[in-house]
SELUMGU-680288 format. One line per 4 residues: number of its first residue (from 1); their letters; for each residue x, y, z of N, C-alpha, C. Coordinates in steps of 0.05 Angstrom, whole numbers. Atoms other than C-alpha are relative to their C-alpha. Last residue first. Example, Ala and Ser with C-alpha at 12.3 -4.5 7.8 and 13.67 -1.06 7.14 Angstrom:
BEGIN
2) sa) -16:-24:-1:273:-21:143:-15:22:14; 18:-24:0:246:-90:156:18:24:0
//
This chain:
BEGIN
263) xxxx) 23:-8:-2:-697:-396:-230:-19:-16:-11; 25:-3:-31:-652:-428:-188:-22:6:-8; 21:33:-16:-612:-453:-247:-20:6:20; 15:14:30:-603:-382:-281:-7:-21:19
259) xxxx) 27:-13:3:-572:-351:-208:-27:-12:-13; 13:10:-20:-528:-409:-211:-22:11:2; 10:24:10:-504:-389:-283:-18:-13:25; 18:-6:11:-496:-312:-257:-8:-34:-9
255) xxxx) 23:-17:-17:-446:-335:-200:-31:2:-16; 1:20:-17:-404:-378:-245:-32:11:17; 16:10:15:-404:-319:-293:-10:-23:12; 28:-23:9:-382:-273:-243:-12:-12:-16
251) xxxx) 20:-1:-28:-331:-325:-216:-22:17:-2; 5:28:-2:-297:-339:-280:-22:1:24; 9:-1:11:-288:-256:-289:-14:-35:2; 35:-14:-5:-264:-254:-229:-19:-10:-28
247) xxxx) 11:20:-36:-208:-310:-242:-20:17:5; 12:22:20:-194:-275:-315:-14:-25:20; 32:-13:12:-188:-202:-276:-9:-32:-15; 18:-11:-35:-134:-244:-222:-27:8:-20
243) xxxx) 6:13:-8:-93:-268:-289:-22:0:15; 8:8:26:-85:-213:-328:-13:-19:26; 17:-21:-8:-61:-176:-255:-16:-17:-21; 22:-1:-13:-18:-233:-254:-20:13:10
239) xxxx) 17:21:17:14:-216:-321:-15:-25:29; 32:7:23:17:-149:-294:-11:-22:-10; 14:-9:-19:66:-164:-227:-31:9:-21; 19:18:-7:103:-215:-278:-16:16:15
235) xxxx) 0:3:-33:124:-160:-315:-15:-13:7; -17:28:-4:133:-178:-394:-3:-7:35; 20:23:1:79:-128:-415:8:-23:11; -14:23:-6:105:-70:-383:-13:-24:2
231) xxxx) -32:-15:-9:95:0:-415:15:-20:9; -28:-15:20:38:-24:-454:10:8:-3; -11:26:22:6:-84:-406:20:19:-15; -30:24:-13:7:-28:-347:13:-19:-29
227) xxxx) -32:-19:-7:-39:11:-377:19:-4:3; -11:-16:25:-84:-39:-403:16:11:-2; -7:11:19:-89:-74:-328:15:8:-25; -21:4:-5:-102:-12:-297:16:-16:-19
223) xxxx) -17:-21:12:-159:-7:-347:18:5:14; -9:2:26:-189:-79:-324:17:31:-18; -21:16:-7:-181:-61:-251:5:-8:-28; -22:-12:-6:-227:-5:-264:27:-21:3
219) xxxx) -3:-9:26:-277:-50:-295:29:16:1; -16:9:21:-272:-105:-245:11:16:-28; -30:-20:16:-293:-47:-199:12:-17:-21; 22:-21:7:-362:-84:-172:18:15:-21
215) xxxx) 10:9:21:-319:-157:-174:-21:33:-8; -8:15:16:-257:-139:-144:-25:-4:-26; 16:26:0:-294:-87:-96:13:-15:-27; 20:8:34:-256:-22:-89:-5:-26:10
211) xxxx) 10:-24:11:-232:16:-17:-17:-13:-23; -9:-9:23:-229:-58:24:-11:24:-17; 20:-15:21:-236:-78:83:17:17:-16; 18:19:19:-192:-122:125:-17:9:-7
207) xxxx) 20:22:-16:-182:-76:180:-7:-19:-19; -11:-11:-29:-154:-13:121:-19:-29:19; 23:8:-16:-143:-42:51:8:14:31; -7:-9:-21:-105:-14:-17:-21:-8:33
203) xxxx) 2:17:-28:-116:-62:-67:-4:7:25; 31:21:9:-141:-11:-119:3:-24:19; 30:-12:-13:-86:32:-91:-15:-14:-16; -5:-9:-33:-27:-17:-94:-30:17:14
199) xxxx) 16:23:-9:-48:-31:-168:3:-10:32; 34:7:1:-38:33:-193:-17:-20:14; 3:-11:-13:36:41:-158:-35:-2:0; 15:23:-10:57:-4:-216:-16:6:33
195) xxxx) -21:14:-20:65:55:-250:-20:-16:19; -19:19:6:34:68:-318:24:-8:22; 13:33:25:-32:97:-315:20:-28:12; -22:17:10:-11:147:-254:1:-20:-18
191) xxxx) -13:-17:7:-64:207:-254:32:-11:-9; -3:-19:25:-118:167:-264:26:4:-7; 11:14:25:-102:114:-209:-3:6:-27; -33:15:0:-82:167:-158:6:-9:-30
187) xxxx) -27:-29:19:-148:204:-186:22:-12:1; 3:-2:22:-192:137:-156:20:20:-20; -21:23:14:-144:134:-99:-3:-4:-28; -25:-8:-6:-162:205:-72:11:-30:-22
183) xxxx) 0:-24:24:-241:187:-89:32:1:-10; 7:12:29:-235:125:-46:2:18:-17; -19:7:9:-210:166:7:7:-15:-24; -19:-12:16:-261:216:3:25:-17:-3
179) xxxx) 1:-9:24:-308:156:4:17:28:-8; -13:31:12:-275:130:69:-5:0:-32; -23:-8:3:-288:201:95:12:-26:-5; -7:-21:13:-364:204:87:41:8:-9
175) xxxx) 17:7:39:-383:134:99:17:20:-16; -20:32:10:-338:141:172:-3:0:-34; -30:-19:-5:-373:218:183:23:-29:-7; -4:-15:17:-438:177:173:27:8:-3
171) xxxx) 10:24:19:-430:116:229:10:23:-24; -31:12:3:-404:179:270:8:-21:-25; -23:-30:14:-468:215:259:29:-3:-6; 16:0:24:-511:150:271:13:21:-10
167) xxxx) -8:28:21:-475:131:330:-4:6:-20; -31:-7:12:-487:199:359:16:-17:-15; -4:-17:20:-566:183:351:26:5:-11; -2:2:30:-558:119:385:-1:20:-16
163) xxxx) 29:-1:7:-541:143:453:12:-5:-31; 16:19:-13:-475:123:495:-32:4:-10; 31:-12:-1:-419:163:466:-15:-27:7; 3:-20:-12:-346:138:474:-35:10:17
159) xxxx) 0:18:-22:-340:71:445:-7:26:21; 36:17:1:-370:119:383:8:-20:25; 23:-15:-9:-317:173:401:-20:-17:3; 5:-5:-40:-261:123:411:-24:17:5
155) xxxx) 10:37:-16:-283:92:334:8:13:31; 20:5:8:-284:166:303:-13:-23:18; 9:-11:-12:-210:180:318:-31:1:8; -7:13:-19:-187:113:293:-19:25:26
151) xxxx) 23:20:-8:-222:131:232:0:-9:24; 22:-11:-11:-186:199:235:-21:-20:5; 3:-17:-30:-127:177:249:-28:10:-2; 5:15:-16:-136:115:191:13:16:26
147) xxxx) 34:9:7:-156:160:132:8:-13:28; 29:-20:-13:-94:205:157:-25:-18:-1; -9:0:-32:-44:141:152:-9:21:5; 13:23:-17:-76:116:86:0:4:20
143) xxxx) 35:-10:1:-58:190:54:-13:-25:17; 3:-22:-25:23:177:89:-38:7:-11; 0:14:-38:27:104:60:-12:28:8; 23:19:-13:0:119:-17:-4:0:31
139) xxxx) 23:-18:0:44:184:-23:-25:-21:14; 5:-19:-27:101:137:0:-20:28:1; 5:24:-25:84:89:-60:-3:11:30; 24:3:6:85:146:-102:-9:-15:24
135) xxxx) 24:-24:-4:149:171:-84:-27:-4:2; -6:-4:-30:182:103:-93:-12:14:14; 19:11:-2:149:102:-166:9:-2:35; 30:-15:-4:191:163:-173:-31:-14:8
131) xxxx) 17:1:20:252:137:-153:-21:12:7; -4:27:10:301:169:-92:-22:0:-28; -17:-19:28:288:210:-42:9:-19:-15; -15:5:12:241:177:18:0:17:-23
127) xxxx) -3:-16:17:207:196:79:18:-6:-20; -27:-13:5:175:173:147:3:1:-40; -14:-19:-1:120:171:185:22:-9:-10; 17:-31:2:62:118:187:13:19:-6
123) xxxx) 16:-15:21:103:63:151:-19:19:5; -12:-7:16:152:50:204:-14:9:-21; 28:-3:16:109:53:263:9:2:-26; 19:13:-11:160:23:320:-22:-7:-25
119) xxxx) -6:31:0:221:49:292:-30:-25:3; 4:21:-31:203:116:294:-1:-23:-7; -5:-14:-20:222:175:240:-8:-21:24; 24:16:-13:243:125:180:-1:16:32
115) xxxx) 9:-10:-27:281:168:131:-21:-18:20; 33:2:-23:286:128:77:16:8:22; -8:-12:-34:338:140:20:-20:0:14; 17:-12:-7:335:95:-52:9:14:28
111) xxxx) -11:1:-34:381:81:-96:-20:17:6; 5:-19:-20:365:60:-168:17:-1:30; -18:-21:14:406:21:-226:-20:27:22; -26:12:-5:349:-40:-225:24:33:-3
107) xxxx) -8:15:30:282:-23:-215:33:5:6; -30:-4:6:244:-3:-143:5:-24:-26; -12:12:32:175:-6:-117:21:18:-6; -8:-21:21:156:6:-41:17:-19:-25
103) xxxx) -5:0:26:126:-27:14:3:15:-23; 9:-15:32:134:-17:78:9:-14:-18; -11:1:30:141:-60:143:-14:22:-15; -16:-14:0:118:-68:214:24:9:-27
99) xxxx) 16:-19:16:57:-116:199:21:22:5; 27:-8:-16:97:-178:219:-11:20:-16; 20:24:3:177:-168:205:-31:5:5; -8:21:-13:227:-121:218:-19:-15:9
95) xxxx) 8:1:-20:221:-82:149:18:-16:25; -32:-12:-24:238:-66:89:-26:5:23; 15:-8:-35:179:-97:30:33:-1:18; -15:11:-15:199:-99:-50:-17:8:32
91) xxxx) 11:-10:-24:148:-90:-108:21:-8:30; 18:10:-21:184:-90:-171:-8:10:26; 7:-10:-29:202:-51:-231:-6:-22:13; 31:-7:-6:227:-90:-289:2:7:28
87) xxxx) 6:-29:2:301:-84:-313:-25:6:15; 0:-15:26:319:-160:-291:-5:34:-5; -16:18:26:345:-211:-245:-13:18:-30; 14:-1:13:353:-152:-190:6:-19:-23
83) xxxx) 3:7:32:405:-151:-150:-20:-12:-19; 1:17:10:402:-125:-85:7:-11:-23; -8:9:36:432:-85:-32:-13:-20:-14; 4:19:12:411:-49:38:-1:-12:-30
79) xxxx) 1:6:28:439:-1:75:-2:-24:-8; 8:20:12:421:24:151:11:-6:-32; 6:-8:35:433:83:191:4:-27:-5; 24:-9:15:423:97:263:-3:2:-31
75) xxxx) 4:-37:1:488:96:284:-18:7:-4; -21:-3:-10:485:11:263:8:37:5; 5:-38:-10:418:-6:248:26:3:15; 2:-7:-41:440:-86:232:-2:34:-10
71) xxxx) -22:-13:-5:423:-100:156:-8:9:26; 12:-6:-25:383:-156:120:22:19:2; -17:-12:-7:383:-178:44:-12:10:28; -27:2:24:348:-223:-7:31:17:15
67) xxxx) -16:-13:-16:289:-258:25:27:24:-15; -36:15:-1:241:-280:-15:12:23:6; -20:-30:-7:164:-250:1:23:-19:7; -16:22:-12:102:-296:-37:26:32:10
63) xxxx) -25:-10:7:43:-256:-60:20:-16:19; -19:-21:-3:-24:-283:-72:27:5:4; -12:-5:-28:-54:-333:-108:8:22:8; 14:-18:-9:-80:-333:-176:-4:13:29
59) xxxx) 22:7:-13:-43:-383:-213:-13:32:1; 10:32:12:18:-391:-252:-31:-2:9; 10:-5:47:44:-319:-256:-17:-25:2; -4:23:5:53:-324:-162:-21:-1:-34
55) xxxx) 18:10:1:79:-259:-140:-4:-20:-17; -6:5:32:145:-235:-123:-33:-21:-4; 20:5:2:153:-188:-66:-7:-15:-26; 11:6:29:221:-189:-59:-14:-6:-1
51) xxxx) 17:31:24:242:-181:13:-10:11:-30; 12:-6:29:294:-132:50:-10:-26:-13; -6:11:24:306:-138:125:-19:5:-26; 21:1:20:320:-92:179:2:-21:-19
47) xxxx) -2:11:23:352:-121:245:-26:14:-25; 11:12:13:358:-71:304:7:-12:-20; -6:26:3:419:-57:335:-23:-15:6; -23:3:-10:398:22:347:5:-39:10
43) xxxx) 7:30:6:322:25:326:29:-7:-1; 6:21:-25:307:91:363:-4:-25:-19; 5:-3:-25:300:127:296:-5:-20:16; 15:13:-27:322:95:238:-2:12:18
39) xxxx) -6:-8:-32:368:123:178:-26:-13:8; 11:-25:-11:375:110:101:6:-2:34; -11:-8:-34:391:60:59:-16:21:11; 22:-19:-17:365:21:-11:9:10:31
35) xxxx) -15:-7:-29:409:6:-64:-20:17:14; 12:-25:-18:385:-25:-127:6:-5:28; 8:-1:-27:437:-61:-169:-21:15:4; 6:27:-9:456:-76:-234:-17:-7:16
31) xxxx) 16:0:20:473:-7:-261:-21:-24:1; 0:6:36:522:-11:-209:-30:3:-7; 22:17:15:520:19:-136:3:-1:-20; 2:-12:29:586:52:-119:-31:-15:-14
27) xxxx) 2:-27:-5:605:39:-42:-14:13:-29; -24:-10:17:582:-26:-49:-5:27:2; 11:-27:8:518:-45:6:29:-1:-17; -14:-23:-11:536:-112:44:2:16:-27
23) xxxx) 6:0:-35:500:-177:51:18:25:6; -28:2:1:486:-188:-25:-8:11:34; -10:11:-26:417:-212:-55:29:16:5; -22:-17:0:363:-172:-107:13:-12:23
19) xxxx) 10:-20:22:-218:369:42:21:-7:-22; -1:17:17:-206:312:96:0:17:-23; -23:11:0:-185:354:161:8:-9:-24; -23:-31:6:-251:389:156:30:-12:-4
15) xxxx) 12:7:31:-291:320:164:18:17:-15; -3:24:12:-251:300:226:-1:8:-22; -19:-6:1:-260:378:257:15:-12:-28; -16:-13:13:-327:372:243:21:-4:-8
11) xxxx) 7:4:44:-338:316:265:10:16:-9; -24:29:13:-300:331:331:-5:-3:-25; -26:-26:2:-345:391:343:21:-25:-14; -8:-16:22:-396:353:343:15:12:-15
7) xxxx) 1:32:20:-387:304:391:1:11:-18; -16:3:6:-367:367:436:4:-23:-21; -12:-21:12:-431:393:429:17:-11:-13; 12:3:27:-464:321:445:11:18:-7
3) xxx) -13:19:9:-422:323:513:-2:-8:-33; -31:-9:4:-441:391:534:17:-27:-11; 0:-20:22:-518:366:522:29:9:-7
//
């Protein structure tokens, strides 16, 4: 009985809770450039490196990551330079390799500053000044990195408990706070039309699952899309977004034609 309390109590708590290349930085960044630095905890002659997320216009594939700049943690601080071949935002990843990385978007003639408070977990905790789609991006990481303390908190209770009812409350309390996170991304999505930040949360995934469904959401993915096309029609990161809804869309009719033959 004192064990079911405290199973409780936890829910609660849970549910309550939810309510660019060069190998060295210029002291002057140009108009040219984006400059990304900042500091490291405990990562003292570590290697970070900077990739270019550049995705593949011709197909439908996913995302390819060119290299363009690395930097030793030297005092605990870091800077990294690129050059950009044009004005358009992109998606870049700073990291040291593996799943130990962020991602964040940057355009040409920025500088960015990351705070990174532990080396280990770089995208649970830490903090950047800088662009606005940068901001965004680090709104995305720190709301993903509550949905996944409390899911994490959820999964030791259910290895925890040992009768099926409390399964069944935990099971719930998962449904219940994976749809406020979905909610959170839906508004994101609203509230940002026109940064490429939209199409980060509609991908956004925790364990290989996913908040939207490519083909249930195709609709939502088609009004990203629009948004995007008429602030930046030329970016390859939308004209494979074009792409990706014209590959569902092939596969939903594919799907419905088989249906037809069976019957």
């Amino acid at each position: 009985m004192r064990k079911r309390v405290q199973l409780l109590v936890l829910l609660a708590l849970t549910i309550f809770s939810w309510g660019c290349s060069s190998d060295k930085k210029e002291d002057n960044p140009t108009q040219n450039s984006v400059a990304m630095k900042g500091t490291v905890r405990n990562g003292e002659g570590r290697t970070l490196y900077l990739h270019l997320l550049s995705v593949d216009t011709t197909g439908v594939g996913g995302m390819e990551y060119v290299g363009l700049s690395n930097s030793v943690i030297e005092n605990g601080a870091f800077e990294l330079t690129c050059q950009p071949d044009d004005a358009e935002p992109q998606f870049y990843r700073i990291g040291f390799g593996g799943q130990n990385t962020i991602t964040t978007i940057a355009r040409r003639g920025e500088e960015l500053t990351f705070t990174f408070n532990n080396s280990d977990t770089l995208c649970r905790n830490y903090k950047v000044k800088g662009g606005e789609d940068a901001q965004l991006m680090w709104e995305l990481d720190q709301r993903l990195s509550r949905f996944i303390d409390s899911a994490e908190h959820l999964t030791l209770w259910y290895e925890y408990s040992d009768d099926d009812s409390s399964h069944v409350l935990i099971n719930n309390a998962y449904t219940l706070i994976k749809g406020h996170h979905r909610d959170f991304l839906s508004h994101f999505i609203a509230d940002h039309p026109t940064s490429l930040a939209a199409i980060t949360a509609f991908y956004q995934t925790y364990q290989m699952g996913t908040f939207f469904d490519e083909v249930a959401d195709v609709a939502l993915l088609e009004k990203i899309y629009t948004n995007l096309k008429k602030q930046y029609p030329r970016n390859g990161n939308v004209i494979w977004l074009s792409q990706r809804i014209a590959f569902i869309h092939k596969n939903i009719e594919n799907q419905q034609n088989k249906e037809n033959n069976s019957l």
